[in-house]
Structures are given as structure tokens and as C-alpha cells.
DRENDO-1510 file (C-alpha; in Angstrom, 1 decimal, always signed):
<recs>
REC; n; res; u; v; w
REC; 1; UNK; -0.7; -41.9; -11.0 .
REC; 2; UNK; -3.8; -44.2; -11.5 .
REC; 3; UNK; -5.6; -45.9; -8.9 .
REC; 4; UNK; -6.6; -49.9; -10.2 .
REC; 5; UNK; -8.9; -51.8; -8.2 .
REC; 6; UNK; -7.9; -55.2; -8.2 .
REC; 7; UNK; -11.2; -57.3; -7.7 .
REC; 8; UNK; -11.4; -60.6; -6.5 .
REC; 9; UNK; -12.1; -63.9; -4.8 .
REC; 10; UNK; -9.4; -62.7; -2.0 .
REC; 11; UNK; -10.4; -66.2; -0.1 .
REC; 12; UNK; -9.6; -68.7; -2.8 .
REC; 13; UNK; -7.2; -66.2; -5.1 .
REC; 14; UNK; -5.6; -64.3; -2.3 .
REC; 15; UNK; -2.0; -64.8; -3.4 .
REC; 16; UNK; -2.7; -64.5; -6.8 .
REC; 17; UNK; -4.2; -61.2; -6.6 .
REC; 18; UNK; -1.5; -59.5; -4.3 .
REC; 19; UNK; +0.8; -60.6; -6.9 .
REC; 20; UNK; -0.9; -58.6; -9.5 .
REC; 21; UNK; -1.0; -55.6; -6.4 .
REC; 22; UNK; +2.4; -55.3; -6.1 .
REC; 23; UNK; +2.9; -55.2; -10.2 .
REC; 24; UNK; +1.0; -52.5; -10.0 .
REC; 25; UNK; +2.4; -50.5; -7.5 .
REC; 26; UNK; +5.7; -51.4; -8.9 .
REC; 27; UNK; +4.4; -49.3; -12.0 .
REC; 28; UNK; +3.7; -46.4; -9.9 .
REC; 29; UNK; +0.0; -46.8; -9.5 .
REC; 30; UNK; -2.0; -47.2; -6.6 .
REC; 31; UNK; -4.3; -50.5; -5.7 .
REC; 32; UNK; -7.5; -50.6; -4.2 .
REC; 33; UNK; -8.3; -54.3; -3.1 .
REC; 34; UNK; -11.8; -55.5; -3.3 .
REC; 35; UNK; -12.8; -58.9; -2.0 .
REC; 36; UNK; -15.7; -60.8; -3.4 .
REC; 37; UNK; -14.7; -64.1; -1.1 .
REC; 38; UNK; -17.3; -65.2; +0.6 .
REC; 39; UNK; -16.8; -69.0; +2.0 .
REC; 40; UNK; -13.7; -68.5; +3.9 .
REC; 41; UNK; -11.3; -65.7; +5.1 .
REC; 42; UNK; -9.5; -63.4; +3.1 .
REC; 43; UNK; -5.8; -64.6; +2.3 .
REC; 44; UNK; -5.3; -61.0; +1.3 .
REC; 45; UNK; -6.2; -58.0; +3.2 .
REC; 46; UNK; -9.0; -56.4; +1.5 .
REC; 47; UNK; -9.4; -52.3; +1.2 .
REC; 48; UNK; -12.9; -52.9; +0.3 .
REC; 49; UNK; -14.0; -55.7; +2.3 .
REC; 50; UNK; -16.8; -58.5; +1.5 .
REC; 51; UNK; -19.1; -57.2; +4.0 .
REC; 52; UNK; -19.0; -53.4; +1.9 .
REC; 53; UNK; -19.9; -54.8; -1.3 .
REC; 54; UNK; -22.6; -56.7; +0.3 .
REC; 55; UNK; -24.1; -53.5; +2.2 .
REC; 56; UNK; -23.7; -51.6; -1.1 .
REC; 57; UNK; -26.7; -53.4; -2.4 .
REC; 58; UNK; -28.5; -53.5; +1.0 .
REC; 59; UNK; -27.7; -57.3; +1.6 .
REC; 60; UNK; -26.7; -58.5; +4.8 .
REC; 61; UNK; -23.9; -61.6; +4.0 .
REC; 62; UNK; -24.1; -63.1; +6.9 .
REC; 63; UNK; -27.2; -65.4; +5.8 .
REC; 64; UNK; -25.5; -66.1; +3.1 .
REC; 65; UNK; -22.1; -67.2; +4.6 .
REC; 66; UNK; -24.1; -69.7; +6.9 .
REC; 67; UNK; -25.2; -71.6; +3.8 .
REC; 68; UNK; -22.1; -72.5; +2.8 .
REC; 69; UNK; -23.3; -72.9; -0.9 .
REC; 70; UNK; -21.1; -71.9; -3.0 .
REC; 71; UNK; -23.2; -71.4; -6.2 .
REC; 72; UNK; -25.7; -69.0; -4.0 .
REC; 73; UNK; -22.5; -67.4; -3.2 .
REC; 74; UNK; -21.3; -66.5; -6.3 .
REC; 75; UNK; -24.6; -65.5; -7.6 .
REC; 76; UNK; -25.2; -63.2; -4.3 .
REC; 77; UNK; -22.0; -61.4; -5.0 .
REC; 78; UNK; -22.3; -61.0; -8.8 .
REC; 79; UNK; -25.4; -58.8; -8.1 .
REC; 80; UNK; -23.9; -56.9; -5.5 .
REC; 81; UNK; -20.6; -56.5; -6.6 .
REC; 82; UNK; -22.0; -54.1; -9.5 .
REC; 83; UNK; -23.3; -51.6; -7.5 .
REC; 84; UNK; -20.0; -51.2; -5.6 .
REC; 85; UNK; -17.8; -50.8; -8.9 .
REC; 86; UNK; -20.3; -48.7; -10.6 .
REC; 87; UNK; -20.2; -46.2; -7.8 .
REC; 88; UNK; -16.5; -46.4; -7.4 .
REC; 89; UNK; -16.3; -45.2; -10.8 .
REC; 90; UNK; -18.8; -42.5; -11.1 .
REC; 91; UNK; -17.5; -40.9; -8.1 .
REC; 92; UNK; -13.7; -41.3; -9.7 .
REC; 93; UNK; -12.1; -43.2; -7.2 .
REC; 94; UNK; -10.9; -45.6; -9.6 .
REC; 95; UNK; -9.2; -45.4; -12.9 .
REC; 96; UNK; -9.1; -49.1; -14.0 .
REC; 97; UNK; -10.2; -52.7; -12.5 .
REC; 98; UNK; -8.0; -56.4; -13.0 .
REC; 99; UNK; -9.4; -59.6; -11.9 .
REC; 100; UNK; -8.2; -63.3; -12.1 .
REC; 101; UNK; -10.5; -66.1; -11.6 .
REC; 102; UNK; -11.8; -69.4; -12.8 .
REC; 103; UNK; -15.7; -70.0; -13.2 .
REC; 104; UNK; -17.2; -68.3; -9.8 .
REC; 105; UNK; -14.5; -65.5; -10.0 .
REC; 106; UNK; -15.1; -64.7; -13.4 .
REC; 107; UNK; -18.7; -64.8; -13.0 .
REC; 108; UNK; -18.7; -62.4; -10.1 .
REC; 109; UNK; -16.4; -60.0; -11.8 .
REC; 110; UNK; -17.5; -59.9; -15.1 .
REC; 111; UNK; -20.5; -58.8; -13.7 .
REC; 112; UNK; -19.0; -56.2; -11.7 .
REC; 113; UNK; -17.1; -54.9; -15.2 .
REC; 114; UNK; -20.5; -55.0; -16.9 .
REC; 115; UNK; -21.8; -52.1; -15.0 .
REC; 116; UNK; -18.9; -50.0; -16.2 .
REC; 117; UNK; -19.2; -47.7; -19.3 .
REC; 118; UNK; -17.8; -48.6; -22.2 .
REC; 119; UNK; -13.8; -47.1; -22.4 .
REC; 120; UNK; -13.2; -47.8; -19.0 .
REC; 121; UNK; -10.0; -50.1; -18.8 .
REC; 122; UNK; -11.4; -53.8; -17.9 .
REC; 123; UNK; -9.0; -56.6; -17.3 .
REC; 124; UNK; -10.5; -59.9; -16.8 .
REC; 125; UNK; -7.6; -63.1; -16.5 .
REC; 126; UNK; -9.8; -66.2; -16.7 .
REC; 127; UNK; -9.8; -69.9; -17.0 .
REC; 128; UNK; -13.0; -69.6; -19.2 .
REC; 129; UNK; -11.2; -66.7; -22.2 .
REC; 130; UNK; -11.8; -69.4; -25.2 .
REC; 131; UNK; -14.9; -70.5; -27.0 .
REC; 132; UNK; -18.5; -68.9; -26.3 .
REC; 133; UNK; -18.1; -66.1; -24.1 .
REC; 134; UNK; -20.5; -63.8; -24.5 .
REC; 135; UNK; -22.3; -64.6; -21.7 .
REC; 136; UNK; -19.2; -62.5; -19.7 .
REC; 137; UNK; -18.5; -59.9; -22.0 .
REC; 138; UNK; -22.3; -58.9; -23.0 .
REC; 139; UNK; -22.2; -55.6; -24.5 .
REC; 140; UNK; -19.1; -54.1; -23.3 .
REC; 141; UNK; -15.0; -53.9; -23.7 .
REC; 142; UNK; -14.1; -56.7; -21.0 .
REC; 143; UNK; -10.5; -58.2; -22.2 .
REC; 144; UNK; -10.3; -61.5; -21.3 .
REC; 145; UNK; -6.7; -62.9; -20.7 .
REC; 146; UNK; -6.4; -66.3; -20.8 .
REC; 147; UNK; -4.7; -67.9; -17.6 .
REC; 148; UNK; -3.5; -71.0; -19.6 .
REC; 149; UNK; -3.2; -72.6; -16.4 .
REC; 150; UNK; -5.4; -72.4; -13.5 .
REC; 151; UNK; -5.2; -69.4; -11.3 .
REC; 152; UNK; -4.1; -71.8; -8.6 .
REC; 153; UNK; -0.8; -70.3; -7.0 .
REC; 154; UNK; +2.1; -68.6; -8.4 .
REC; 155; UNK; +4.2; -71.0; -11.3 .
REC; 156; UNK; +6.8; -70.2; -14.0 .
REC; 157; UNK; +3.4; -70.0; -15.9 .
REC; 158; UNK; +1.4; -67.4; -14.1 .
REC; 159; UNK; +3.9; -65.4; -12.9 .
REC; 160; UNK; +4.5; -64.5; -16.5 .
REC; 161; UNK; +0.9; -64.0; -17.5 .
REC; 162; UNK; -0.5; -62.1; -14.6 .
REC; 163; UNK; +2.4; -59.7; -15.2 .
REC; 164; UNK; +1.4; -59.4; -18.9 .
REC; 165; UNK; -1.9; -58.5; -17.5 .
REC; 166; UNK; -0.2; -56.2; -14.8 .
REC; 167; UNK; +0.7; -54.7; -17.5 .
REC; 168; UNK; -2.1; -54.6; -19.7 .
REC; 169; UNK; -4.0; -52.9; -17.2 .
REC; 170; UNK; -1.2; -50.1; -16.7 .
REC; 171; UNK; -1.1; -49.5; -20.2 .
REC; 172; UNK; -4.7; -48.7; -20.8 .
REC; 173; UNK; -4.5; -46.7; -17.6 .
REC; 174; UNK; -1.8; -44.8; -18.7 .
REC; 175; UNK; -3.1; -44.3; -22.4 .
REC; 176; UNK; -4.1; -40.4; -23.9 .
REC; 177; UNK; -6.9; -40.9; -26.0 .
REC; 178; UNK; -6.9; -38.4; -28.5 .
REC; 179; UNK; -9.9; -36.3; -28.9 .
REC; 180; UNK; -11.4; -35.8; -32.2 .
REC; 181; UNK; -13.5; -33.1; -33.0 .
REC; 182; UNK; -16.3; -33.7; -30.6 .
REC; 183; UNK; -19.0; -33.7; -32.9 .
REC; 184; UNK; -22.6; -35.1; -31.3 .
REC; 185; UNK; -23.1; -39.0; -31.8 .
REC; 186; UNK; -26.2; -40.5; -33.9 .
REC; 187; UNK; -26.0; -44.3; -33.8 .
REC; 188; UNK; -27.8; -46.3; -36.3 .
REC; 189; UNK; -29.1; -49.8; -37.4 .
REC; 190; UNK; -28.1; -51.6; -40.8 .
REC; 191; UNK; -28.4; -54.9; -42.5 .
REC; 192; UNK; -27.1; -55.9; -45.9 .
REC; 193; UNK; -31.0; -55.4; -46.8 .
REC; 194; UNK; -31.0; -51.7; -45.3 .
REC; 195; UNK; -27.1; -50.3; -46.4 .
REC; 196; UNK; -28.5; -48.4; -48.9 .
REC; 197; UNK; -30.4; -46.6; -46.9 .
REC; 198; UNK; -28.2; -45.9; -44.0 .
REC; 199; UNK; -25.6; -44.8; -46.1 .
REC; 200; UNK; -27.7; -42.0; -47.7 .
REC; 201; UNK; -28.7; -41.0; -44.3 .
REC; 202; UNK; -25.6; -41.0; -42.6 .
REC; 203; UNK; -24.2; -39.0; -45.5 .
REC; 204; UNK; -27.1; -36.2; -44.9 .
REC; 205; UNK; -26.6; -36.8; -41.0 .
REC; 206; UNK; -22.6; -36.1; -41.1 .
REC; 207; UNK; -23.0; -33.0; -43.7 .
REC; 208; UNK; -25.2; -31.6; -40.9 .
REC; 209; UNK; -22.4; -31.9; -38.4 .
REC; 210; UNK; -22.6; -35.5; -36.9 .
REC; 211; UNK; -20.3; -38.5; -36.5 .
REC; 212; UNK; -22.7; -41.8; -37.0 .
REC; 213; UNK; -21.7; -44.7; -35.5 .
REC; 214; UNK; -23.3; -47.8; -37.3 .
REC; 215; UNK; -24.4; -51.4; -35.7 .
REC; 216; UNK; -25.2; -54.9; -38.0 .
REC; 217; UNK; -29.1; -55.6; -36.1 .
REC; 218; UNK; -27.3; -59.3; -35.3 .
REC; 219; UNK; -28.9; -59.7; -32.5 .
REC; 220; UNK; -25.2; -58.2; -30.1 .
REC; 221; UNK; -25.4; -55.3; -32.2 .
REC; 222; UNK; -28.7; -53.8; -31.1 .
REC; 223; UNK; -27.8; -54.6; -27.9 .
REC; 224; UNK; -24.4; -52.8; -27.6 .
REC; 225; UNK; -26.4; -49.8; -29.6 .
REC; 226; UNK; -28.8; -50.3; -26.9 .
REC; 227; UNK; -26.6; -50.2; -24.5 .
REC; 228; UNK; -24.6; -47.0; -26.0 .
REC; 229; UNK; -27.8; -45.1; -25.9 .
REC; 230; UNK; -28.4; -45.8; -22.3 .
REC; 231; UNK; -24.6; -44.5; -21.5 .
REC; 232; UNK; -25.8; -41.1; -22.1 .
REC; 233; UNK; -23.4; -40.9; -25.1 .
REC; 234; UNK; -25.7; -40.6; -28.1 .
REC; 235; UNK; -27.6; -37.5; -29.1 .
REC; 236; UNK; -30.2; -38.9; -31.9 .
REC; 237; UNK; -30.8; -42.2; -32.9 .
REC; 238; UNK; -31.8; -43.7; -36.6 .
REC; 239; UNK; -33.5; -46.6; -35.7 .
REC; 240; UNK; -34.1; -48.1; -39.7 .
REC; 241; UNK; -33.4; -52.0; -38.9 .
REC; 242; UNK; -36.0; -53.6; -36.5 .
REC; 243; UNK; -35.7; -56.6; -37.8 .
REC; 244; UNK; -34.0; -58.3; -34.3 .
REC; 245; UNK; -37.3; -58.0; -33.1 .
REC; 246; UNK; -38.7; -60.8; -35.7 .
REC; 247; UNK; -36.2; -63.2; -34.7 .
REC; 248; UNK; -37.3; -62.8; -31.0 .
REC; 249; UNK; -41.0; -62.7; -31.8 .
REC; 250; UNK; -41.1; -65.7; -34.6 .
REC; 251; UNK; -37.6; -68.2; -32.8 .
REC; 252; UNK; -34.5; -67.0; -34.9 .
REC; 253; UNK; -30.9; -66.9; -34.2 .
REC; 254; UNK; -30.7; -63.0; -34.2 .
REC; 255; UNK; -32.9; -61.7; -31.4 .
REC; 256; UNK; -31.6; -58.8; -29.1 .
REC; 257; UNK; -33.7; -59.4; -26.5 .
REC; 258; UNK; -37.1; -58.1; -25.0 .
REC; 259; UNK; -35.8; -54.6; -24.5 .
REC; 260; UNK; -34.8; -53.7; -27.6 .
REC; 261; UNK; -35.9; -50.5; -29.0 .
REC; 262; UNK; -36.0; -49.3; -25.4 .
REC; 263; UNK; -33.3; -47.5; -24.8 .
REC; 264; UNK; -34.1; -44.4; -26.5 .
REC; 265; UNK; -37.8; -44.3; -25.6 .
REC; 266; UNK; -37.1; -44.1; -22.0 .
REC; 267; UNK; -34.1; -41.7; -22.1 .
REC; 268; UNK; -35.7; -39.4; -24.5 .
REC; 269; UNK; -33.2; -39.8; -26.7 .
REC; 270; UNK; -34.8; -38.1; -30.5 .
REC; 271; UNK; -35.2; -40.6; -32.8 .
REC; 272; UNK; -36.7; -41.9; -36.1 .
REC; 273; UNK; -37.8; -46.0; -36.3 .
REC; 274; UNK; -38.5; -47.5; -39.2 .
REC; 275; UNK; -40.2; -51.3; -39.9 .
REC; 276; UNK; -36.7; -52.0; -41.5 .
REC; 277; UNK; -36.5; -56.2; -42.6 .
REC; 278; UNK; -39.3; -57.5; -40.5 .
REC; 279; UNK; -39.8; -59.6; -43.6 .
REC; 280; UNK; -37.5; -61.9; -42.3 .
REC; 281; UNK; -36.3; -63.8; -39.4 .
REC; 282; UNK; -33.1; -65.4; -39.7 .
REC; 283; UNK; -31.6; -69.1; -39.3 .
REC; 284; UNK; -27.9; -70.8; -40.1 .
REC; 285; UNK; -27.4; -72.9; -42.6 .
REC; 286; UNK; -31.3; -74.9; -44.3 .
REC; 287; UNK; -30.3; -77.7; -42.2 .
REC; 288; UNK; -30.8; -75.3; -38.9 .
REC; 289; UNK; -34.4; -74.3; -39.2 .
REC; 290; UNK; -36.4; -76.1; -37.2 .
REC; 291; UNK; -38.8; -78.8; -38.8 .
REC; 292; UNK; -42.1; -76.9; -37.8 .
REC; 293; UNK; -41.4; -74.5; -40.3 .
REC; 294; UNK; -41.5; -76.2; -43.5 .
REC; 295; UNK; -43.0; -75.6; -46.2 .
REC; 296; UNK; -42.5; -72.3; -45.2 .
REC; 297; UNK; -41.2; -69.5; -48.2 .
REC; 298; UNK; -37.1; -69.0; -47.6 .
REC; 299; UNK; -34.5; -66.9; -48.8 .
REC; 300; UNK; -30.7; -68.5; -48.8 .
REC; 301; UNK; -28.9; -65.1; -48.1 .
REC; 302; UNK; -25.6; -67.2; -48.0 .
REC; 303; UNK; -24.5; -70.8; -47.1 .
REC; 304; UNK; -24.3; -70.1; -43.3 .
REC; 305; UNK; -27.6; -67.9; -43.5 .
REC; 306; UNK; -30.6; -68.5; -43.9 .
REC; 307; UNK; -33.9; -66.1; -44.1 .
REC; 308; UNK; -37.4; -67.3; -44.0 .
REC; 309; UNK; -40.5; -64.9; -44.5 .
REC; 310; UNK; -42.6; -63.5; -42.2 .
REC; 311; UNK; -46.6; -64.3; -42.2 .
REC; 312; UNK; -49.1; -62.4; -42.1 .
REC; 313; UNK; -50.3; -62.6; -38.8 .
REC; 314; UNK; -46.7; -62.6; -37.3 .
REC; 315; UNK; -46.2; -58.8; -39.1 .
REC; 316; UNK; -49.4; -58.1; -37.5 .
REC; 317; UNK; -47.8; -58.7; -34.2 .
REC; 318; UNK; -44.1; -57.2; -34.7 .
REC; 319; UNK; -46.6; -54.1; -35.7 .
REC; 320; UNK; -47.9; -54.1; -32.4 .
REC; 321; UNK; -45.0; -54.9; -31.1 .
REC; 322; UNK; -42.8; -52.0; -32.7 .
REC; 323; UNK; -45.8; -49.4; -31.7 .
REC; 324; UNK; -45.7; -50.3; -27.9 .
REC; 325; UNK; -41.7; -49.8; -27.7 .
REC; 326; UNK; -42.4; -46.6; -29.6 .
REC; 327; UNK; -45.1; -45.5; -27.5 .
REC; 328; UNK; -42.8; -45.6; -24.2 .
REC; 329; UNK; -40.5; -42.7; -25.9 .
REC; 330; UNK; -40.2; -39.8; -23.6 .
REC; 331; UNK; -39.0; -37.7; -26.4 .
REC; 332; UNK; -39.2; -36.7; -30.0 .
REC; 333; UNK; -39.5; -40.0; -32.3 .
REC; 334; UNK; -41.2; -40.2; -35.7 .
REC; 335; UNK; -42.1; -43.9; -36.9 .
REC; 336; UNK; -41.3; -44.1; -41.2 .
REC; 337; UNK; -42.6; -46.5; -43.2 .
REC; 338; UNK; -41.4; -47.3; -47.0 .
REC; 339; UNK; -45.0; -48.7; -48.5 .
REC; 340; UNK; -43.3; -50.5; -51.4 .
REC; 341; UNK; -40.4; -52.8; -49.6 .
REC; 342; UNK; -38.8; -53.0; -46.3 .
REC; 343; UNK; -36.3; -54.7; -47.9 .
REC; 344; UNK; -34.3; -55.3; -51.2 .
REC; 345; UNK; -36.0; -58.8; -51.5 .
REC; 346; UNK; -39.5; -57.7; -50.4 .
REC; 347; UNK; -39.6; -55.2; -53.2 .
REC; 348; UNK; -42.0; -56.4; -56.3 .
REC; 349; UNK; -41.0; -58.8; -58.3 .
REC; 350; UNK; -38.6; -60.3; -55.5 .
REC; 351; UNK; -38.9; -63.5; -53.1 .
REC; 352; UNK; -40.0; -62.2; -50.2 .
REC; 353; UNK; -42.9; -59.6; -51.7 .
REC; 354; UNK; -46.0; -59.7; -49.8 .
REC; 355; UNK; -48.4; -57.3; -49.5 .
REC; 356; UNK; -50.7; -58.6; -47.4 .
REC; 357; UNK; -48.1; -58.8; -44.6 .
REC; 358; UNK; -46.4; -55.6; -45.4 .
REC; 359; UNK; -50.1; -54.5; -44.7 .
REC; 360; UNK; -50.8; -56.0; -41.9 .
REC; 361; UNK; -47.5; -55.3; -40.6 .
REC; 362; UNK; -48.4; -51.4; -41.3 .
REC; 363; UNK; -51.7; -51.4; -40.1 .
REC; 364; UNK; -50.8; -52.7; -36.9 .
REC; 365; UNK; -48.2; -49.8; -36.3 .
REC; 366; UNK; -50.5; -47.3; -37.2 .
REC; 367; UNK; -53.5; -48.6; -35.5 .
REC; 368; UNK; -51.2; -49.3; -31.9 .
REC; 369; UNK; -49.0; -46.0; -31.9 .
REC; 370; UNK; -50.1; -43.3; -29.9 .
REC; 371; UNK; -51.9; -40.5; -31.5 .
REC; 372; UNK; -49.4; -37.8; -30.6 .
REC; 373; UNK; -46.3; -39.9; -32.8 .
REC; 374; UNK; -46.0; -38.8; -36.0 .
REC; 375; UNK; -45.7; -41.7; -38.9 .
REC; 376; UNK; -44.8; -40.7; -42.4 .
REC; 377; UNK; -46.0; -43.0; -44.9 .
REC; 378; UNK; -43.0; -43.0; -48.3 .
REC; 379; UNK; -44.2; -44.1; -51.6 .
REC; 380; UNK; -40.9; -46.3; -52.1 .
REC; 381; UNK; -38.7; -48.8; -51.0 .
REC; 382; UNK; -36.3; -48.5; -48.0 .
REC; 383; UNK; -33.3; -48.2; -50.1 .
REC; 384; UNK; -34.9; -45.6; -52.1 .
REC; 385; UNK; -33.3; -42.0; -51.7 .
REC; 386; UNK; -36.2; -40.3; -51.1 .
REC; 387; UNK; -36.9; -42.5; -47.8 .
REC; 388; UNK; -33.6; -42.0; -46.7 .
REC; 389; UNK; -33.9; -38.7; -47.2 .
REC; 390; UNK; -36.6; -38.2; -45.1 .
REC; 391; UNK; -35.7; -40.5; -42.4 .
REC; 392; UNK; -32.6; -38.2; -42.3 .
REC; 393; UNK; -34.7; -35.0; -42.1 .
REC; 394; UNK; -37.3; -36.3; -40.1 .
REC; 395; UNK; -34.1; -37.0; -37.2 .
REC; 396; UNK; -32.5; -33.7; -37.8 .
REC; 397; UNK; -35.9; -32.2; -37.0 .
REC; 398; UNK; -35.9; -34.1; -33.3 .
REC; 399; UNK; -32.8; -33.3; -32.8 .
REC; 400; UNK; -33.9; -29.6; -33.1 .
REC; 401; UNK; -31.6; -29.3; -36.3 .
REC; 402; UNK; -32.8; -28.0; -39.9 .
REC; 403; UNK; -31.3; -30.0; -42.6 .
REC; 404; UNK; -29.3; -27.2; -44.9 .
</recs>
């Protein structure tokens, strides 16, 4: 027998909610309710009420009630909420969380799920599951369930798809994950530009006893690898493709944000980073990049993608940019850097070859890391063997491992 908290809006979504309760406990599980409400009184009694998620984050609701603003409402509760559900889970008081909602209630408790580790069951039935949504879902396994109509009473409509979610939620609950061999995690980060090299790596890295988990450095991959680092999950990461960070310096469509690269530095996570397709920063189709740019020196990678070249002075400052992340790391981490190509089209001969911003891309690593860092300079390309060779044995080292 699980226990599901069912989270919620118990004000505005009251009846709607204790439907999905009783579903629940018709399946044998046990409910914990939580109301988010805040503008008027519950309609359903609440286990966990309002003025508890509030005081979980040290925030008195009364001062917000007497607003009566709804949007300050919903923002209040989705910070608070989090730090509720979070604890509720690490303490194991709760085996799985459902919510229904339309733009407040969603907000609230996709926030709430956001806080959760990846694998936990998440059940979100929303007015909002179609187009862009990745502003609920971030980094982690939220299933949306689309309402169809509003979550506004019960209907021949939603009593059939809140019990589908009933369900849903029951069956990842009740689910035996099977266990694999356990072996200790490494993730890493790939482009097209970079497979080579992680697949020679990864290769070495799984001989040696590992199970790598991969991520495309689109911008949502290095943050879900990001965020899979901070879980605790990961014992070594290989770090080869930086290049998110150029779209978030230079105004591209793949950044990952202002914390990438952080996650392992201030876990102590081991670690090897590598320069890996700063070359480029990446666009949509030529008709996306923005006017200020032309005359610029571009790469069509396909029709929907476009790459453009990095200067000079903007490698200088992904260098510095790259050392200061690295210099936060709390635990072993060795910077490698292929002299000849951080990509396959910034190797000689090919559009993107530069050498005066590979150099000054290089040169601002070296002369921003802290002394104690090792960097190992490679004679090659990235997708050469030999550097992916070395970024493989240069990891295995941190990780206190000898390669065979």
C-alpha cells in the first residue's frame, strides 16, 4: 500500500480533487491531501493544510490572503509549496503526488513536482498539457495529462480522465523497477561535432566498469545532466561539450543557462571538461539569425540549424568563462584541450578553422584556471583517439580508478 499525496487548489478544485481521493483509495492506496488554496476556504478537507505549506518555508499567509491578488498568490505558493513536497519525500511519507489544475494550479504544482528527484511518480492533469511546456516540466519526469475540458466540476468528460489519471498514478506507484547491475553512473556531453569522441570514451569508461549516460548539449540536455549530477546520482562526469555556454554568452537558441557546468564543481563530483564546440553558437533556420550578425562566417549544419563562428574575442571570454566554472570544483577535475580542432569543422582545412580564436579561446583558460587544476594540452583534434583516450584516463584517474 502506497501513500499518494493529492496536491491542489482545494478552494477552487476541491471536488475535483476528492474525486481523484477516493480513486485512489478505491485502489487500496492511501491519500494524503494537500491544499495550495489560498483565496477562499477549502471545499475539501485538507491533511496538509494551506497554512503548513506556508510555515514550511517560514512565510506567514495571512499577509498574503489579505491581498486578495491572486497572481501574488500563486507565485507565494509555488515557492513554498516545494519545500513541503521535497521534505515529504525525503522523509518517505509519500510514494507518489497527482494534481489537477488550470494555469495557477499547474503553476503551483509543477513547482512543487520540480523539487522531486527524477523516478519519483509525478502526475500533473492540466488545462495547459499541449504546445510549449517546458517552462512546467524543466528538467524532470512530470506527466502532463491533458484535462480536455476544464477542471471545472465533475462531467461525463472528467470523470473519465481524472480516473485515467487515478490510475496512472497507481500504476507507477505500484511498478517494480527492475535493478540492473548497479554499476556507478558517469554522465557525459555530445554533439554531432563531438560523437566521435564520446563514443571512444564511453567505450574505455564502460570496459572499466561504468554505465554512461549520454546528453545532446541542446541547451535542456545540460540542464537535465546538470540536474542529474546535483541528485547525488552520478559518480564522474565527462564534461567534453561546452558548447551551451556559447550560445548563452554570444545570443543563440541553445543556452542552458548561467549555471551550467556547476553542478559538479560544487558537489565534488570528479570530472574532466573539455572546450568541446565553442566554435559555434547555434541559430534555426538563415532566416532566424538576427540581422546584427551579418556578414558574419556560418555553417548550415541542416535546414532547421544553423551555426555561426565564434570571434576571437568572444572565445577569449567563453575561456574565462569555462576557467571560473572550473575553478568553483570542490573536487578532482582536469580541464583537456585538443590544440588542432574542437570540432570536425574547426579542424584545418574546414569552415570554421581559426586559429587565432582557438588561441585565444585556450589562452584564456589557461591563464584564468587556478594553478592547482591540471590542463592537458593534446596535439589533435577532439575526435581524435588519442584525446579521447586521455580524456577517458584523465576521468578514471579522479574517480580514483586505473584504466586496465
Amino acid at each position: 500500500m502506497a501513500t499518494i499525496a493529492v496536491l491542489g487548489t482545494m478552494d477552487s478544485k476541491g471536488e475535483e480533487h476528492g474525486f481523484v481521493a477516493e480513486q485512489l483509495r478505491k485502489r487500496g492506496h492511501k491519500v494524503l491531501i494537500i491544499d495550495t488554496g489560498t483565496l477562499e476556504p477549502p471545499k475539501l478537507k485538507p491533511d496538509i493544510t494551506r497554512q503548513q505549506v506556508a510555515a514550511a518555508a517560514g512565510v506567514d499567509l495571512a499577509a498574503i490572503v489579505a491581498k486578495k491578488d491572486r497572481g501574488e498568490a500563486v507565485a507565494a505558493m509555488s515557492k513554498r509549496a516545494p519545500a513541503l513536497l521535497a521534505r515529504f519525500v525525503a522523509e518517505k511519507k509519500i510514494d507518489g503526488v497527482i494534481s489537477l489544475g488550470g494555469g495557477g494550479g499547474t503553476a503551483i504544482s509543477t513547482a512543487a513536482m520540480r523539487a522531486l528527484p527524477i523516478g519519483f511518480p509525478k502526475v500533473m492533469v492540466t488545462t495547459l498539457a499541449s504546445g510549449n511546456t517546458s517552462q512546467y516540466i524543466g528538467v524532470k519526469d512530470i506527466v502532463l495529462f491533458p484535462s480536455i475540458v476544464d477542471v471545472a466540476g465533475l462531467n461525463h468528460i472528467s470523470r473519465e480522465i481524472l480516473s485515467r489519471a487515478a490510475g496512472a498514478i497507481c500504476g507507477m506507484v505500484e511498478a517494480e523497477v527492475p535493478r540492473g547491475a548497479d554499476k556507478p553512473l558517469i554522465v557525459a556531453s555530445q554533439f554531432g561535432n563531438t560523437t566521435e569522441c564520446v563514443n571512444h570514451a564511453r567505450r574505455i569508461l564502460e570496459q572499466e566498469g561504468y554505465e554512461v549516460l549520454v546528453f545532446h548539449a541542446t541547451g535542456m540536455g545540460g540542464r537535465t545532466m546538470e540536474s542529474l549530477i546535483e541528485s547525488g546520482m552520478v559518480s564522474g562526469v565527462l564534461d567534453i561539450t561546452t558548447t551551451e555556454w556559447a550560445d548563452e554568452l554570444v545570443g543563440g537558441v541553445l543556452g542552458a543557462g548561467p549555471t551550467r557546468l556547476e553542478a559538479a564543481a560544487r558537489a565534488g563530483v570528479p570530472a574532466v571538461v573539455t572546450p568541446g564546440c565553442l566554435d559555434m553558437v547555434n541559430f534555426h533556420g538563415p532566416d532566424a539569425v538576427p540581422a546584427h550578425f551579418k556578414g558574419r562566417t556560418f555553417y548550415q549544419h541542416n535546414p532547421q540549424v544553423t551555426l555561426m563562428r565564434t570571434t576571437p574575442e568572444e572565445c577569449a571570454k567563453l575561456g574565462k568563462i569555462l576557467a571560473e566554472k572550473v575553478n568553483l570544483s570542490t573536487g578532482p577535475v582536469t580541464v583537456l584541450i585538443p590544440l588542432r580542432a574542437i570540432s570536425v569543422i574547426s579542424a584545418p582545412g574546414q569552415k570554421f578553422h581559426d586559429p587565432a580564436a582557438d588561441h585565444a579561446l585556450f589562452t584564456a583558460v589557461k591563464e584564468n584556471l587556478r594553478k592547482d587544476i591540471e590542463v592537458i594540452e593534446i596535439d589533435s583534434t577532439i575526435n581524435d583517439s588519442r584525446f579521447a583516450e586521455a580524456c577517458a584516463k584523465a576521468l578514471l584517474k579522479n574517480t580514483g580508478k586505473k584504466a586496465a
